[in-house]
N, C-alpha and C positions, 0 to 999 in steps of 0.2 A: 764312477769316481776316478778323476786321475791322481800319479803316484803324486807323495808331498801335499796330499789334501786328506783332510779327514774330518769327517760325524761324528757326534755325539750324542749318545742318549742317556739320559737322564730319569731314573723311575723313583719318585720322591716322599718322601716319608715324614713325620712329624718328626722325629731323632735324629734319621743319616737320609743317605741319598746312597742308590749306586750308581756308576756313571762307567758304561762302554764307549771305547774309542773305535769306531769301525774305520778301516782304512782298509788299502793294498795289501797289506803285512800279516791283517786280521784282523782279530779285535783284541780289547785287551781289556779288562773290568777293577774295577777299584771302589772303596765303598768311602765315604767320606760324612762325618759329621751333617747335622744338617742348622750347623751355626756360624759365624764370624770365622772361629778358628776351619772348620771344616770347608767354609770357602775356601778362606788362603790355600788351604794344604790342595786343595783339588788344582788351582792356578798355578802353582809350583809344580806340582806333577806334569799338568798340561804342557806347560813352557819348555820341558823337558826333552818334549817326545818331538820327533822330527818333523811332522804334520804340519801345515798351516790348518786351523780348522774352520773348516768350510760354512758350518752350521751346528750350534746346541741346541736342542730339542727336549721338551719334558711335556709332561702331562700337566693341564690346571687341574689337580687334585686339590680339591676346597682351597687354605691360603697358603699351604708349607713350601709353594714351588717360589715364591712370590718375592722373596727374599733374596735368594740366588739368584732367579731372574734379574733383579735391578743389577746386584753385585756383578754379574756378568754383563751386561749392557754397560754398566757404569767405563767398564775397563773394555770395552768396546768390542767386544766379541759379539758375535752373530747370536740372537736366540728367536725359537720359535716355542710359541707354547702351544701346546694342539688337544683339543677336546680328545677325554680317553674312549670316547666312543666311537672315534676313529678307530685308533689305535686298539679297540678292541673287535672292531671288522675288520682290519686287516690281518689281525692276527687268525681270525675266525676264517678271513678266507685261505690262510694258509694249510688252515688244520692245526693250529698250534696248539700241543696239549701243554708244554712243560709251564710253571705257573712258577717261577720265583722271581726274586726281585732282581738278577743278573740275567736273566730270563727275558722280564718285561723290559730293562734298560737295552738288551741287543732290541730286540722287538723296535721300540723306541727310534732307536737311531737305523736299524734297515727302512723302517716306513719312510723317517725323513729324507732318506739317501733318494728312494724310488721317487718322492715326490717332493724333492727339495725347490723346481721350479714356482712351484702352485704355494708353496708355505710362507704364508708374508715373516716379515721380521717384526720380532715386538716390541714395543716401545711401553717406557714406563708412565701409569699414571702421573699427571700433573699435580703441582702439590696439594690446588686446591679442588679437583675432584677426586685424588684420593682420602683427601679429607671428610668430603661430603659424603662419598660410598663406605665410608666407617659408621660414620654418623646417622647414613639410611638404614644397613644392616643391624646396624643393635638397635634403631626403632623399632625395625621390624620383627624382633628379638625380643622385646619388650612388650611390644601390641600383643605377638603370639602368648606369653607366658600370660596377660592380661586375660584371653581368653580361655584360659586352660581353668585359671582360677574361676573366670567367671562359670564356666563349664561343671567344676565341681561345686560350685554354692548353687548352681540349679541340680541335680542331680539327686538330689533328696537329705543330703546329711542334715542331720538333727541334735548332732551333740552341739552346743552351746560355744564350749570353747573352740572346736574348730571352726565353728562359725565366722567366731570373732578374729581369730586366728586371717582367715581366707578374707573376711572385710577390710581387716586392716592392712595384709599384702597390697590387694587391690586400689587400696588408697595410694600408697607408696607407690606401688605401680602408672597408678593414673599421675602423680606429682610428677615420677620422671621422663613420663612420655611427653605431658606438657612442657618443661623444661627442654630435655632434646628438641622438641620440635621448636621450641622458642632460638634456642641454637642455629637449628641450621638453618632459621628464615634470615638471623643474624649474620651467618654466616654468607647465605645467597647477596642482602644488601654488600657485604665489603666486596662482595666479588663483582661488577659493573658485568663482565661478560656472561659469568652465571645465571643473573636475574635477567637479564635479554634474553636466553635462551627461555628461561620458565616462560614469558612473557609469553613467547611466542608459541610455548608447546600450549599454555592454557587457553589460544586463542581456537584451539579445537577443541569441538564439543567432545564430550566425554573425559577430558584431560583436565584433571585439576593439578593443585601446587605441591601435593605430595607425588600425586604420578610423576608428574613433571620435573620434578627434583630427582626420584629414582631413575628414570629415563637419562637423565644429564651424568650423574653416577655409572650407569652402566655402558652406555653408549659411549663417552670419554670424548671420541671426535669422532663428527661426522666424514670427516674426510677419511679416514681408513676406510671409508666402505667407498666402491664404484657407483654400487646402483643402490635402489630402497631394495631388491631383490637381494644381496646381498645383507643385508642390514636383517631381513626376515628369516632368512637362514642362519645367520649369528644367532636367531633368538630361537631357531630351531619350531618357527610356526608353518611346520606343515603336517594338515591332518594325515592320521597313519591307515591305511584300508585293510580290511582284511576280506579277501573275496573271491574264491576260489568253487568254478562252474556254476552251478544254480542252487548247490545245495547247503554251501559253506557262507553265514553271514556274521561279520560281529561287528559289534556296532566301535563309529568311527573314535578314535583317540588321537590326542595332543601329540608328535613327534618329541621324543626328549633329548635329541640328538643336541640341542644350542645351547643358551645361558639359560639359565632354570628362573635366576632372578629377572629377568624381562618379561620370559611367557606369565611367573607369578604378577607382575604389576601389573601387567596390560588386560587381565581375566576382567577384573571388576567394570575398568574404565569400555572395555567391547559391551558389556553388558550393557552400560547407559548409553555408549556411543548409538548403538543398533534402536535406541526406540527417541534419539535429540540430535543424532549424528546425521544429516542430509546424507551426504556421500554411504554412510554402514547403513543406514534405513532402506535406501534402493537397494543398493547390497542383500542384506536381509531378505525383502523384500524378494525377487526374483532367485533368490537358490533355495528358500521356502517352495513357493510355485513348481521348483522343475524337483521337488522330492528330497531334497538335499536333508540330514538329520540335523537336529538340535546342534550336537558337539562340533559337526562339521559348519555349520554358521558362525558360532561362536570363535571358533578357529582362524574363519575366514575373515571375521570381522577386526581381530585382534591384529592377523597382517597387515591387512588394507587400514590400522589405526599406525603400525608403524611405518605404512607406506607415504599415510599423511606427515607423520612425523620428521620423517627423511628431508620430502618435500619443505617445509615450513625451515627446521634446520640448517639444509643444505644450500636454501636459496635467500634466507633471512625475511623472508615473506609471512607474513600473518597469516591464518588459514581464510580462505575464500572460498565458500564450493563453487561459485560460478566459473571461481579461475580454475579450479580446479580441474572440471570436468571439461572446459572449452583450452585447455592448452598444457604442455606439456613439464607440469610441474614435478611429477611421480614419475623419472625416468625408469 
């Protein structure tokens, strides 16, 4: 870091936020609100200090970072937001025992400093796919609590009233999932470039209109990613091994290092893709043959479905497997 430059980290909370300033000089910690007013008061402090600052950095901790993020971009400062699984190997490679929240904010802004090259800057969702990714997450909000109930009316209960109780949730339940979902097909028509993208995501087998809508929600823009490699590791689809000489085996699992919401959409749709999906069928197909396990297929299937997706996305192309396989759609 050179002098007159400085980091920030950021370790965020649903109430406050504390916020390290690493420079030349040291650091220096300050804890701020985590509202309207707590913004301001942090930006007045910042403006203060002699620093030009180089880069903000916080963790996407569920949606409390989300707010300040735009608040900061708005007024044009640098941010980066970084999965805490980073930030929690780095810290793991340090040895780092101390655990508080002025703690994880140095933490925070050291990571960023050592890797400030590699940190893209982040930009705010657009108005109408943060709308849409509202709108998916409480379906999916909605579906789940659908199934909780359904779960307890099979389950054996026999009183009468909770019966009625749990049928009529369910009802209500079902009204509002139908209505959401009436929304944000609503919502896809007003939007011309939205429904061209569904267009194209449901022109791959396995990929229907709700995948496809979650996918545009998560994804935001194809062009923040380089490659479809990159787009796979945002969703954190690499199977995890565990394998050690001839005597240690456990069997293979999901990495959960990327977005949670992607690797969740994309399970069902590998499912179908692998037995209507030409391209995940061969797939399938030969890493079965050479011994490969269930979870590990499944895995694979669900990359190479966001591999197609990239591809289709990135090049405004329908899905083709013949193009597919004979040219270089899936950089």
């Amino acid at each position: 870091m050179q002098p007159g430059e400085g980091i920030i980290g950021i370790d965020i909370s649903k109430d406050s936020f504390d916020m390290v300033l690493r420079s030349v000089r040291g650091e220096a910690h300050r804890v701020f609100a985590n509202n309207q007013k707590g913004f301001t008061a942090m930006i007045v402090w910042v403006e203060k200090q002699p620093e030009r600052i180089e880069r903000i950095c916080m963790e996407a901790t569920g949606s409390y970072w989300e707010g300040l993020a735009e608040y900061l971009d708005e007024r044009g400062y640098p941010v980066s937001v970084v999965n805490p699984y980073q930030i929690k190997r780095y810290g793991d490679h340090l040895l780092n025992r101390n655990k508080t929240d002025k703690a994880d904010a140095s933490l925070i802004a050291e990571f960023c400093e050592k890797d400030l090259e590699r940190l893209r800057r982040w930009k705010p969702y657009p108005a109408e796919i943060k709308a849409l990714r509202s709108m998916e997450r409480r379906l999916d909000e909605l579906q789940s609590m659908k199934q909780q109930e359904q779960n307890r009316l099979k389950s054996g209960v026999s009183d009468p009233v909770v019966i009625e109780s749990l049928e009529e949730n369910l009802k209500h339940l079902e009204e509002q999932i139908k209505a959401l979902k009436e929304k944000i097909e609503d919502h896809m028509e007003q939007h011309p470039d939205l429904k061209a993208k569904q267009r194209l995501l449901t022109s791959i087998p396995g990929i229907g209109k709700q995948t496809a809508n979650k996918l545009i929600a998560e994804i935001r823009d194809i062009e923040d990613f380089a490659s479809a490699s990159q787009l796979a590791a945002y969703a954190g689809l690499s199977p995890r091994q565990y394998r050690s000489g001839s005597s240690v085996y456990k069997q293979t699992r999901i990495s959960k290092q990327g977005r949670s919401q992607l690797r969740t959409c994309m399970y069902m749709p590998a499912v179908v893709a692998a037995d209507h999906n030409p391209i995940v069928m061969d797939l399938k197909r030969r890493m079965l043959a050479s011994g490969h396990a269930k979870m590990e297929v499944i895995v694979a299937a669900m990359k190479k479905l966001l591999h197609l997706v990239y591809g289709v996305l990135k090049h405004g192309i329908p899905f083709d497997p013949e193009y597919v396989q004979n040219s270089t759609l899936i950089p």
